[in-house]
C-alpha positions, 0 to 999 in steps of 0.5 A: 747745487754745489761744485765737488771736485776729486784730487789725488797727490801720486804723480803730482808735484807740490806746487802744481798739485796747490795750484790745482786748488787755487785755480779751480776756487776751491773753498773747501778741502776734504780729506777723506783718507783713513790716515793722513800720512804719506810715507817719504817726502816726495808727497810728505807736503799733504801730511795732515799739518803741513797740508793743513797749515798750507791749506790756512794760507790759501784761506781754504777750508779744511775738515777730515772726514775719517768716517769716509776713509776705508778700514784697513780690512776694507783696503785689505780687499782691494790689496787682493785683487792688486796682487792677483792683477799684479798691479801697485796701488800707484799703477791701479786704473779701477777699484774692485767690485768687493772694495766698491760694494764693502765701501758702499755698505760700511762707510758710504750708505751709513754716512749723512751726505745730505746733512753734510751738503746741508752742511756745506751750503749754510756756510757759503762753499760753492767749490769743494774737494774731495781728497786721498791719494791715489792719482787716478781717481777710479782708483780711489774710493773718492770716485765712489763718494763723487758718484752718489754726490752726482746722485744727488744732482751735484756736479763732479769735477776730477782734477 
């Protein structure tokens, strides 16, 4: 059994938003954004090479799992439903059944998160997180990966 872990970047800091990783023994970073960019510099410290080359100094792991980051036509699904709630993608609490059943049926069923988990165990990572930005991670697409890896009898934790 494997320890997941969820992370978003809004509303941290970016010394707070590492310490999180180093305190929960995070061995294993996955970065399942569609793009790895952050417009601005408030969060530009999990731009995909400054993430990366940080992630190096702290000896952990790092794989972009793109095929787990949602199209522009999927997250243009949730945009809808933002604006007819009249919510920003920062302000959201929860993802809309659309984007949650696309998401499922496009990204998530097709990918072999068994063989990934397999993956994972032959090279020794116990404590391993799953990243995008959103802060709240209902909010996020990760809450949907975490929930077939609790499935799958995984323990999940949200930092």
């Amino acid at each position: 059994m494997l320890n997941f872990f969820t992370i978003g970047v809004y509303g941290s800091i970016e010394d707070v938003f590492f310490q999180k990783l180093i305190t929960n023994n995070i061995h294993f970073f996955c970065d399942i954004r569609h793009r790895r960019g952050v417009r601005g510099s408030k969060y530009s410290f999990v731009n995909s090479i400054r993430l990366q080359n940080r992630l190096i100094v702290l000896n952990i792991k790092y794989k972009h799992l793109k095929d787990l980051g949602p199209s522009k036509e999927i997250r243009a699904l949730q945009i809808e439903k933002d604006t007819q709630n009249s919510e920003s993608k920062k302000s959201r609490k929860k993802l809309a059944k659309a984007f949650i059943e696309a998401y499922k049926e496009i990204f998530l069923n097709p990918f072999n998160l068994n063989k990934f988990v397999d993956f994972l165990t032959k090279e020794g990572h116990k404590n391993i997180v799953l990243f995008c930005v959103e802060e709240k991670y209902l909010a996020c697409h990760r809450s949907i990966v975490s929930d077939r890896l609790k499935e799958l009898g995984h323990s999940v934790q949200h930092l």
